[in-house]
FIKOLZA-1660 file (N, C-alpha, C; in steps of 0.1 Angstrom, whole numbers, plus 5000, padded with zeros to 4 digits):
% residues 79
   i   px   py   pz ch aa at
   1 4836 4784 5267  A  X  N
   1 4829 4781 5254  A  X CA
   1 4830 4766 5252  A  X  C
   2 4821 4760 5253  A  X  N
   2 4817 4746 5246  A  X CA
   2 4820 4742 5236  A  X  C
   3 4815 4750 5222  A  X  N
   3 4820 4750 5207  A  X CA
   3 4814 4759 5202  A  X  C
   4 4820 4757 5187  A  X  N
   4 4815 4774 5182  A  X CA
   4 4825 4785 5186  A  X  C
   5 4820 4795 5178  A  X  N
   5 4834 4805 5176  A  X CA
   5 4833 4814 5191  A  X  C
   6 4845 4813 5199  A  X  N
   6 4845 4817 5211  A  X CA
   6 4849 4836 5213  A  X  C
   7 4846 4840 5197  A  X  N
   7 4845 4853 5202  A  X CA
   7 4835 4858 5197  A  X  C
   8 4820 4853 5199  A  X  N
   8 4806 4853 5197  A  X CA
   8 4800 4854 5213  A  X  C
   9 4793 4867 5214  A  X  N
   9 4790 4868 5227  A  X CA
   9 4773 4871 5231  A  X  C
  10 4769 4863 5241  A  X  N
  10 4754 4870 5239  A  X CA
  10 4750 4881 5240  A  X  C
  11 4739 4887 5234  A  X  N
  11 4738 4897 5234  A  X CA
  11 4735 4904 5247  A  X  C
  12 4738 4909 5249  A  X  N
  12 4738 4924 5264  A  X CA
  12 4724 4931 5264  A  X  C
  13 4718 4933 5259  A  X  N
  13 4702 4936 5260  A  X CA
  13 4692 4927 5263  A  X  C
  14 4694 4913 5254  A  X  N
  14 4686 4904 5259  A  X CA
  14 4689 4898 5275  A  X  C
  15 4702 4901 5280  A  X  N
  15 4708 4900 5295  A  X CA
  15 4700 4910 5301  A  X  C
  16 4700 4921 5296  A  X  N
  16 4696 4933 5307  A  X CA
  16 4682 4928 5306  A  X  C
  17 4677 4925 5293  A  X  N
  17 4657 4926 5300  A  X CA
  17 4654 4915 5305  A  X  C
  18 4663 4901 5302  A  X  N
  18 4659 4890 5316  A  X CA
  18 4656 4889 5329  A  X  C
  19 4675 4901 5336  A  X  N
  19 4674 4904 5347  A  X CA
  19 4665 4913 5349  A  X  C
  20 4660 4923 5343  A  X  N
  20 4644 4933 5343  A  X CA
  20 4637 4924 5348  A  X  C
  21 4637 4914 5338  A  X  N
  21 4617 4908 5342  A  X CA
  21 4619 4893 5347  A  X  C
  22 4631 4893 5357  A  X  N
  22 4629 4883 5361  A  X CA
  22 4624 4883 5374  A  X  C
  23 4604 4879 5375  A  X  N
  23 4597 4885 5385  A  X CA
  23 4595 4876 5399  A  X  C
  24 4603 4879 5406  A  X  N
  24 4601 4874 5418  A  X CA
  24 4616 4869 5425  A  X  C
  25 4625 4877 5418  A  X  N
  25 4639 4871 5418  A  X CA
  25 4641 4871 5431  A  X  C
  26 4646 4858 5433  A  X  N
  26 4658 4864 5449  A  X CA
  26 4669 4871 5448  A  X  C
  27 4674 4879 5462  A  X  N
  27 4680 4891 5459  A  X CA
  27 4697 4886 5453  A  X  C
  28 4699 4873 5452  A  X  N
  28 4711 4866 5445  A  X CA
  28 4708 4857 5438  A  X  C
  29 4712 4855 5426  A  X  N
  29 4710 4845 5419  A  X CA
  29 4718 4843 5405  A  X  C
  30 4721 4833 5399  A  X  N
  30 4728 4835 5387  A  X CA
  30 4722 4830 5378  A  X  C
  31 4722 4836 5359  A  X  N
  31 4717 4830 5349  A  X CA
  31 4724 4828 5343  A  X  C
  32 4725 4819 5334  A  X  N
  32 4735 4808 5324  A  X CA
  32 4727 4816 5312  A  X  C
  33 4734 4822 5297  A  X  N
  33 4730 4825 5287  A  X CA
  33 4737 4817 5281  A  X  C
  34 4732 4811 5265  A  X  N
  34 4742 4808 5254  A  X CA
  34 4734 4814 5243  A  X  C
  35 4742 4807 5231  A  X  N
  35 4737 4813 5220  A  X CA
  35 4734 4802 5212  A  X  C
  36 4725 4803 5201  A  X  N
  36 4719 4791 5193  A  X CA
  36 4714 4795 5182  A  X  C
  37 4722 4793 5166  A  X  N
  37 4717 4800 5159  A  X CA
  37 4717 4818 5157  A  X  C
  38 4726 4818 5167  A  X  N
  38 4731 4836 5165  A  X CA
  38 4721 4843 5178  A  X  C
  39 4712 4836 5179  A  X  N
  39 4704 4842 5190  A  X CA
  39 4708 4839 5206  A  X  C
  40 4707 4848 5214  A  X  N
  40 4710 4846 5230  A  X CA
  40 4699 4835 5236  A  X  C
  41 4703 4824 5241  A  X  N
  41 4688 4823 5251  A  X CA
  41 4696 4823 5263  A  X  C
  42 4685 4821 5275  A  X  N
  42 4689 4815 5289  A  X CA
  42 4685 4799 5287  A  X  C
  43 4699 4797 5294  A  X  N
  43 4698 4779 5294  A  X CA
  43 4695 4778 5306  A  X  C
  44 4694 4784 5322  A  X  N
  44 4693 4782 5332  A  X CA
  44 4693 4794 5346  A  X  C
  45 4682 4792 5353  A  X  N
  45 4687 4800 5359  A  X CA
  45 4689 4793 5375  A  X  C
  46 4700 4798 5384  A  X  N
  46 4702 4792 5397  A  X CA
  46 4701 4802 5407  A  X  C
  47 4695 4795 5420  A  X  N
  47 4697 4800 5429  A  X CA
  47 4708 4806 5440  A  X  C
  48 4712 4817 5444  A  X  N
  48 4728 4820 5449  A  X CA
  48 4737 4810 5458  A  X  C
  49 4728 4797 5462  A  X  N
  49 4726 4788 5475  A  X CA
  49 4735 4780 5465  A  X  C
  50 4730 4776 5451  A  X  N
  50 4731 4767 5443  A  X CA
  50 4745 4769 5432  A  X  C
  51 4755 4780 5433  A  X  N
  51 4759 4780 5420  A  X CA
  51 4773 4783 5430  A  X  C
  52 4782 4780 5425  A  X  N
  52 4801 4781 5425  A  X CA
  52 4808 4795 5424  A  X  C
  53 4817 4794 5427  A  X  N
  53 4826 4805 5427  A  X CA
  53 4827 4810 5414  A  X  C
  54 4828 4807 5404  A  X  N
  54 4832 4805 5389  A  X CA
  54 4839 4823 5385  A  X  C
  55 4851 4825 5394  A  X  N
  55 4859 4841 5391  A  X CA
  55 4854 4848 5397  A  X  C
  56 4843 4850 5404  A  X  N
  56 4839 4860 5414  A  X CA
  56 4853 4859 5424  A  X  C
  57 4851 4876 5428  A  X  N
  57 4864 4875 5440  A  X CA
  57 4853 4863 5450  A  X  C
  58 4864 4860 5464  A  X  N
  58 4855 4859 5471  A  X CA
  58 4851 4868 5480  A  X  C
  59 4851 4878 5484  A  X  N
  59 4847 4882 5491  A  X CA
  59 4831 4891 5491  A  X  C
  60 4830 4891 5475  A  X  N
  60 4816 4892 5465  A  X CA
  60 4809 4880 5467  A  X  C
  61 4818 4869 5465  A  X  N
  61 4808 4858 5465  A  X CA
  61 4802 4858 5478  A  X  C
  62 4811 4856 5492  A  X  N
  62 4807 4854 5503  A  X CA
  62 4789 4868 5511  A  X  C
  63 4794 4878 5502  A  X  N
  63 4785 4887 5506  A  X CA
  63 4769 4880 5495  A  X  C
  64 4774 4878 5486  A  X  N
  64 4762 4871 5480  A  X CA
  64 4755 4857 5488  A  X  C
  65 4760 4851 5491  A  X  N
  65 4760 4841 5501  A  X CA
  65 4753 4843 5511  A  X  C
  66 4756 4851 5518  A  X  N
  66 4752 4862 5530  A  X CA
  66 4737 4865 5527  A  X  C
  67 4738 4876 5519  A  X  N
  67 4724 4883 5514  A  X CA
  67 4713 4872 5511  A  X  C
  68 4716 4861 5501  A  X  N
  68 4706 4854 5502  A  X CA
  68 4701 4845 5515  A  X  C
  69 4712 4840 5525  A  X  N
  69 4711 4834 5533  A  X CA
  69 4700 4841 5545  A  X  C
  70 4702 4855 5543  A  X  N
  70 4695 4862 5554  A  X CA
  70 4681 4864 5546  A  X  C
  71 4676 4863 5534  A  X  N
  71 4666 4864 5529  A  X CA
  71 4661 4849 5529  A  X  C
  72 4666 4836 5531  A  X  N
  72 4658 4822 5531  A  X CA
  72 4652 4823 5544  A  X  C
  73 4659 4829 5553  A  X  N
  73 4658 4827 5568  A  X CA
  73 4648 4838 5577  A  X  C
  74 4647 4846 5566  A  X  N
  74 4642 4859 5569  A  X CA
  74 4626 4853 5578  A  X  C
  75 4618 4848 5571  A  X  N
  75 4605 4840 5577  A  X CA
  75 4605 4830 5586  A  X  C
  76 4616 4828 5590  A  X  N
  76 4619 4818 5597  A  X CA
  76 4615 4814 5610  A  X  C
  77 4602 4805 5616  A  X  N
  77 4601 4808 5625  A  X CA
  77 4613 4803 5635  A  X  C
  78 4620 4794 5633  A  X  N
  78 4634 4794 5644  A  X CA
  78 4628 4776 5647  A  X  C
  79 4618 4773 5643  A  X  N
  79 4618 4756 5644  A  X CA
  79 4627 4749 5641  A  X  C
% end
């Protein structure tokens, strides 16, 4: 938590229907939510390539890693 009262949490529905409609997702990726004014937004979203360990075991993170890695490469012609 940055500031503001740290046991204010975003809302869990507005999470669940981002990850719903977020159309075209790659099969890893992480989104940053905050809150503003009492409301949830997303501040960002990153690619699985792009984002840190941040308390994932590793061996979740490493499979995420994985997964997306074999989906960038998937079209690959090998050039």
């Amino acid at each position: 938590h940055y500031a503001g009262d740290p046991l204010q949490f975003p809302d869990a529905d507005t999470i669940r229907r981002a990850v719903r409609d977020f159309a075209d997702a790659p099969v890893a990726y992480g989104l940053d939510f905050g809150l503003a004014g009492g409301k949830t937004l997303l501040v960002e979203a990153n690619d699985a390539y792009s984002i840190g360990l941040y308390g994932l075991s590793p061996p979740l993170y490493a499979d995420m890693l994985e997964a997306r890695w074999s989906e960038l490469t998937a079209n690959s012609t090998g050039v």
